[in-house]
N, C-alpha and C positions, 0 to 999 in steps of 0.2 A: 522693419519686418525681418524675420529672422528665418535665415535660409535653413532647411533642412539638410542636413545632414546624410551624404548617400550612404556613409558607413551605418548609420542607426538604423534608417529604411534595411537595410541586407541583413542588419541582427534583426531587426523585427520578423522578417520572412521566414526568417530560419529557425528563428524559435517558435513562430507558429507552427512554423512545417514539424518542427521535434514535438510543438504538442500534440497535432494532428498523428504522428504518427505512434507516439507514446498510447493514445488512445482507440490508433485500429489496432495495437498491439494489443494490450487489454483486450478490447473488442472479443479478438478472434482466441484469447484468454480463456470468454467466460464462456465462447461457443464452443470452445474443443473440453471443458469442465462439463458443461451441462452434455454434452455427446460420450460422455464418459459414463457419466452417470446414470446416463437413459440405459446406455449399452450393459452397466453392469447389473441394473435392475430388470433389464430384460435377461440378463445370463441366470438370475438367480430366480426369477418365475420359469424360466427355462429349467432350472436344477427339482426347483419344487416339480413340475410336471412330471419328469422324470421319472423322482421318487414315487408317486403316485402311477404313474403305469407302471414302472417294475412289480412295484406293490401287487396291482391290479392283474398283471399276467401271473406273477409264482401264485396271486388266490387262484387264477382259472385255470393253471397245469396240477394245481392240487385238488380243485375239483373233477376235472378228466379224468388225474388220475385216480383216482376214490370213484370213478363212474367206471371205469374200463375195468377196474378189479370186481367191482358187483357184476359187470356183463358177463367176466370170465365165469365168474362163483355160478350164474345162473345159466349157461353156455355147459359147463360141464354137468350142472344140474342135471337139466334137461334131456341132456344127453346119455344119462344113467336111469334117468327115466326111459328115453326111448329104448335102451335096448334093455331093459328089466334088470339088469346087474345092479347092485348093491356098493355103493363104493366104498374101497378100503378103510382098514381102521388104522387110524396113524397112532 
């Protein structure tokens, strides 16, 4: 019968343990790649959003403003109407 060897047994340990550990290395690799990825996919639907409300408010301060210059125009109207005066000719 042939004795084992304690030196072989302690390379054996230690190489499993280096593959073990080679492989939570990887592991924890392919978690912080995909946590990358999520995050920068979620930055760039974040940027898309963005450009779409910027978008969406310069349309709706350019409609106010095209609303508040027709209230003025009919505001001053109005107001030449009530007091019978004719208003200037430019």
């Amino acid at each position: 019968m042939i004795m084992p060897n304690p030196f072989s047994a302690v390379l054996l340990v230690l190489a499993l343990t280096c593959l073990i550990l080679i492989g939570v290395v990887l592991f924890v690799e392919w978690l912080k790649e995909l946590s990358d990825r999520r995050r920068t996919r979620i930055e760039r639907e974040l940027d898309v959003a963005q450009e779409r409300m910027r978008a969406a408010i310069f349309q709706l301060a350019s409609e106010l403003g095209a609303d508040a210059h027709e209230a003025r125009k009919a505001l001053i109207r109005e107001s030449y109407l009530a007091s019978g005066q004719l208003p200037p000719k430019q």
